[in-house]
N, CA, C, O and CB atoms as a CASP TS submission, in Angstrom:
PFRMAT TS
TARGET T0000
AUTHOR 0000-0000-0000
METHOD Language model
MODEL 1
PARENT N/A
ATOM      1  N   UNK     1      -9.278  -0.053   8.800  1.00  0.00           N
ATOM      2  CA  UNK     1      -8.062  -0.842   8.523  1.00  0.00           C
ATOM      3  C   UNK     1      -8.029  -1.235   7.045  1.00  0.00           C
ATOM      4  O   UNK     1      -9.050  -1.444   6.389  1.00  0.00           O
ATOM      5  CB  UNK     1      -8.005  -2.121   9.428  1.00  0.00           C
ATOM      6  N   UNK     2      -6.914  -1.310   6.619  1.00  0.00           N
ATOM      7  CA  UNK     2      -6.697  -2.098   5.282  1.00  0.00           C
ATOM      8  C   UNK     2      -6.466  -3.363   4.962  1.00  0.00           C
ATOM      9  O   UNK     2      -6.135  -4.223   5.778  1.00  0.00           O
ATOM     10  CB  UNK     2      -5.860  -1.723   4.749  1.00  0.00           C
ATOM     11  N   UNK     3      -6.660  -3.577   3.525  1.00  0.00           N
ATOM     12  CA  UNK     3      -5.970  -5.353   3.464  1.00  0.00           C
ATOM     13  C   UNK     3      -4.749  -5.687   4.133  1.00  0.00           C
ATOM     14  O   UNK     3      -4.377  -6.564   4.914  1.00  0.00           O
ATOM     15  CB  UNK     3      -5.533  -5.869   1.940  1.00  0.00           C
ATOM     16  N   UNK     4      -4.273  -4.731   3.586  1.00  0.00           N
ATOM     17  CA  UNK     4      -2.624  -4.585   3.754  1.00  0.00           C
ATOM     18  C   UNK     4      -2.402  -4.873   5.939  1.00  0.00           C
ATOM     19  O   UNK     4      -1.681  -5.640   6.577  1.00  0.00           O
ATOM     20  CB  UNK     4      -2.021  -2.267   2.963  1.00  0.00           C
ATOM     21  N   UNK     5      -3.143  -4.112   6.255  1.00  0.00           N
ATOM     22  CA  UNK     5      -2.578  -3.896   7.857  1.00  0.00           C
ATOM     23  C   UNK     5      -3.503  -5.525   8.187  1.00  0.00           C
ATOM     24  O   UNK     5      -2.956  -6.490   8.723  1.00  0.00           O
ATOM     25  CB  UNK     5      -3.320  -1.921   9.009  1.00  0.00           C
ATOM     26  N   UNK     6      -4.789  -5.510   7.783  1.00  0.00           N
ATOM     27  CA  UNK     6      -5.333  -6.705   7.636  1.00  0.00           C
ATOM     28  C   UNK     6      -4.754  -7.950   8.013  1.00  0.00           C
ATOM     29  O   UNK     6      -4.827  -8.626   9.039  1.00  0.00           O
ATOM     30  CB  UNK     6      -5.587  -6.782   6.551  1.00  0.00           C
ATOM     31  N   UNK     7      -4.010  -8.116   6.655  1.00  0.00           N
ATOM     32  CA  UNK     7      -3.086  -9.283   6.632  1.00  0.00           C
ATOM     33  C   UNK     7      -1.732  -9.152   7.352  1.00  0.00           C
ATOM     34  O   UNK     7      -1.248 -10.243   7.654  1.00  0.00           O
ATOM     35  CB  UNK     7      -2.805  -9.611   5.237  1.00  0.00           C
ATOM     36  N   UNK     8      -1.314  -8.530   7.551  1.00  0.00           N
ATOM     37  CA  UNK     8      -0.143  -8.144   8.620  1.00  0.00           C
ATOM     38  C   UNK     8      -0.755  -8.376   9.776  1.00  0.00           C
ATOM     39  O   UNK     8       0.033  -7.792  10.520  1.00  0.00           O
ATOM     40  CB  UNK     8       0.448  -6.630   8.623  1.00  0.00           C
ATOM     41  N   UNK     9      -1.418  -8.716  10.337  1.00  0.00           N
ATOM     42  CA  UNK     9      -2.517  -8.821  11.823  1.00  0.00           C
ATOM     43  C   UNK     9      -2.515 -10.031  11.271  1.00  0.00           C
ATOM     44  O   UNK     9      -1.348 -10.387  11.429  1.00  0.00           O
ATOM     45  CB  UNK     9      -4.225  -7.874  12.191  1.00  0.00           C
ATOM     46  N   UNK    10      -3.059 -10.866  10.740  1.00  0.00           N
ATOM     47  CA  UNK    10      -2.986 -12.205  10.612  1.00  0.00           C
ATOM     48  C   UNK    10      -1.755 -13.161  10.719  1.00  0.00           C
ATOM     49  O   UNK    10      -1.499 -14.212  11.306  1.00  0.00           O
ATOM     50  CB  UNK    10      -3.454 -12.352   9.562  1.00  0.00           C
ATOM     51  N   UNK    11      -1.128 -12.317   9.890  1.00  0.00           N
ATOM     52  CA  UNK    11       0.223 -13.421  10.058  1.00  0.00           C
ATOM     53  C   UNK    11       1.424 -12.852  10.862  1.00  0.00           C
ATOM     54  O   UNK    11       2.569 -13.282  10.717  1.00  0.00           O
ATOM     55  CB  UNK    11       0.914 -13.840   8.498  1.00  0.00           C
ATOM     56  N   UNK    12       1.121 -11.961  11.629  1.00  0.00           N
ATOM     57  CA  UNK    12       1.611 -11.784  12.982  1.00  0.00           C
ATOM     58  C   UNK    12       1.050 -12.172  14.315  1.00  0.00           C
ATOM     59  O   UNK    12       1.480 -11.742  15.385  1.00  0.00           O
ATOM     60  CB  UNK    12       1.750 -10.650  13.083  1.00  0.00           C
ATOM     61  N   UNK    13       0.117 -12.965  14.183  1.00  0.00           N
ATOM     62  CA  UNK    13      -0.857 -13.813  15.156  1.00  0.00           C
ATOM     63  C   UNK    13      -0.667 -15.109  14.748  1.00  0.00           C
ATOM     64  O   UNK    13      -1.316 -15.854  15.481  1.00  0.00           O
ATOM     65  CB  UNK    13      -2.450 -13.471  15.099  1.00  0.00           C
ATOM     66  N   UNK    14      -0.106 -15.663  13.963  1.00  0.00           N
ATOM     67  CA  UNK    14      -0.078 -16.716  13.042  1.00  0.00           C
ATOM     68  C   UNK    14       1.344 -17.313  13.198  1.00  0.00           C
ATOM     69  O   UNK    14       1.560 -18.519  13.083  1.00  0.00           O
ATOM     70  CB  UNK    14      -0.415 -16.225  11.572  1.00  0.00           C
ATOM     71  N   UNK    15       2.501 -16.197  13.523  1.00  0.00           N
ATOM     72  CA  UNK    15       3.535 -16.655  13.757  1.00  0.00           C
ATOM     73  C   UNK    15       3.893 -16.676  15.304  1.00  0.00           C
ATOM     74  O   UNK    15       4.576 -17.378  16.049  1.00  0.00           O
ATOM     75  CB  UNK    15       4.339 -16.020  12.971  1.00  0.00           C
ATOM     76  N   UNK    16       3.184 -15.687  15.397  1.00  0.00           N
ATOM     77  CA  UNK    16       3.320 -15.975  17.306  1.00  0.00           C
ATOM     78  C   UNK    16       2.644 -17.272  17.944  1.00  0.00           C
ATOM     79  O   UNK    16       3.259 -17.856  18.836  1.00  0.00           O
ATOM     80  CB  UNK    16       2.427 -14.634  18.262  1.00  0.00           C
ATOM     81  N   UNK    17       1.169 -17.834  17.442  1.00  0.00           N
ATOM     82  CA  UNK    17       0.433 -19.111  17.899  1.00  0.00           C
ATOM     83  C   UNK    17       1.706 -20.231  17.597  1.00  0.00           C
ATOM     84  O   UNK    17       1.910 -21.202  18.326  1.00  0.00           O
ATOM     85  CB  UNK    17      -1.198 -19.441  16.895  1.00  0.00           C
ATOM     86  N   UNK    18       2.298 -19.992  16.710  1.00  0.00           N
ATOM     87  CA  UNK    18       3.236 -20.977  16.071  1.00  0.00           C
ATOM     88  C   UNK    18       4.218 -21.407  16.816  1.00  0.00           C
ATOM     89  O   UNK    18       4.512 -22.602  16.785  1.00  0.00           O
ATOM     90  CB  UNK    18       3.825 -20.531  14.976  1.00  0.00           C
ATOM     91  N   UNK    19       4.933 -20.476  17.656  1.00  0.00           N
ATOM     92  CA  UNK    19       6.247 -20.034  18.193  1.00  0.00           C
ATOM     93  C   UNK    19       5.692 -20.687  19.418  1.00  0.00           C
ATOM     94  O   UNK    19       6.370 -21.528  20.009  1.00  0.00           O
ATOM     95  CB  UNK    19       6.774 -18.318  18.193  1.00  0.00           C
ATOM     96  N   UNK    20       4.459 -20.340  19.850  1.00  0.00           N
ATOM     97  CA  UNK    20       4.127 -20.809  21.467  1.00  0.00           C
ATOM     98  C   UNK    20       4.189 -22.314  21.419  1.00  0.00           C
ATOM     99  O   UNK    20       4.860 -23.144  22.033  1.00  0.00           O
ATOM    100  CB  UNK    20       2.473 -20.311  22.104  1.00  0.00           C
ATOM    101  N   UNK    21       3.040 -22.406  20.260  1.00  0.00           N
ATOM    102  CA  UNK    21       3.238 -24.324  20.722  1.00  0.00           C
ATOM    103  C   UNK    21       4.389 -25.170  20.444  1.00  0.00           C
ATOM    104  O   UNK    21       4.444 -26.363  20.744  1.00  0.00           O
ATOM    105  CB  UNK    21       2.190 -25.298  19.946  1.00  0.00           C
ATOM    106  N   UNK    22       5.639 -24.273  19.650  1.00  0.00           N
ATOM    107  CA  UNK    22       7.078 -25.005  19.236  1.00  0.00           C
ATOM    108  C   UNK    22       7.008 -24.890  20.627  1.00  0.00           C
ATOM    109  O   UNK    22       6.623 -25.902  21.213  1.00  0.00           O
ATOM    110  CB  UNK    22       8.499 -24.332  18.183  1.00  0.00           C
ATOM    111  N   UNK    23       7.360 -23.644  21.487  1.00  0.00           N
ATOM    112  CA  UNK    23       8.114 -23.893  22.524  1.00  0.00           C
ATOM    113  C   UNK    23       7.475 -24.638  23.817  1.00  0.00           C
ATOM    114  O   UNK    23       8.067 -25.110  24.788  1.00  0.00           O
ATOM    115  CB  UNK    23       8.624 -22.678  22.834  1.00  0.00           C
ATOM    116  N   UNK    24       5.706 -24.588  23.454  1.00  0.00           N
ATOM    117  CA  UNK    24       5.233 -25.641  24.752  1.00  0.00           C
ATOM    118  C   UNK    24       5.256 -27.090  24.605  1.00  0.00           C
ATOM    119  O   UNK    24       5.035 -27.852  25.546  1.00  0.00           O
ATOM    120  CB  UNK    24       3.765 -25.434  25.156  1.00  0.00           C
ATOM    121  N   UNK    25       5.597 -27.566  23.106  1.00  0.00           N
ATOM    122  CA  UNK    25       5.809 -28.910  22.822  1.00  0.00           C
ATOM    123  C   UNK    25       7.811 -28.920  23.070  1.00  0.00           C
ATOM    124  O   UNK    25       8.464 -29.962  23.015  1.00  0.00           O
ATOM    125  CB  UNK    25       5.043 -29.307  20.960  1.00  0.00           C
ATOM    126  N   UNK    26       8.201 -28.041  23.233  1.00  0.00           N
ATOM    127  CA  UNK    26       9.676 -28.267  23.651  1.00  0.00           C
ATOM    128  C   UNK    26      10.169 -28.790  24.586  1.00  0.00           C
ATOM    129  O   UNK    26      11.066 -29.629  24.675  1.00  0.00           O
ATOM    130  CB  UNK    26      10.244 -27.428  23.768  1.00  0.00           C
ATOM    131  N   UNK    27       9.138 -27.923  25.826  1.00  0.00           N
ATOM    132  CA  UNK    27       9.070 -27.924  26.952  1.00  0.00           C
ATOM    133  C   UNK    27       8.609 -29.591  27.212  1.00  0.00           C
ATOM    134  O   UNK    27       9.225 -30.321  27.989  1.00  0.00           O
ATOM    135  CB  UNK    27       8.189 -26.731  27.384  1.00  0.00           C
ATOM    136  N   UNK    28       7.660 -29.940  26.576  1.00  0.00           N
ATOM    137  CA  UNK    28       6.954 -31.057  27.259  1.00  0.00           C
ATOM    138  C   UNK    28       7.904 -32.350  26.680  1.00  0.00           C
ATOM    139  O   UNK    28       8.504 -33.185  27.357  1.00  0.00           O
ATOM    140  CB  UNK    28       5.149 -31.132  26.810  1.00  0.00           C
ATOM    141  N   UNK    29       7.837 -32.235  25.261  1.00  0.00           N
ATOM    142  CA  UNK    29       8.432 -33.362  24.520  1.00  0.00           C
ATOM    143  C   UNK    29       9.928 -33.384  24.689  1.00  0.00           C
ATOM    144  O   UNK    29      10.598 -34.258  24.140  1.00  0.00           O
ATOM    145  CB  UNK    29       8.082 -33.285  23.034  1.00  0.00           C
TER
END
C-alpha cells in the first residue's frame, strides 16, 4: 500500500466513526 491509499483508509474510517456517533447521539439525545 501507499501513503497515498494509506491515508485515504484513514480518513475514510475517520469519517464514517464520525457519522455513526452523530447519528447514535441523534438517536439518543
Amino acid at each position: 500500500m501507499s501513503i497515498a491509499d494509506l491515508a485515504l483508509l484513514v480518513v475514510s474510517v475517520a469519517v464514517f466513526v464520525y457519522l455513526g456517533l452523530a447519528m447514535f447521539k441523534a438517536e439518543w439525545f
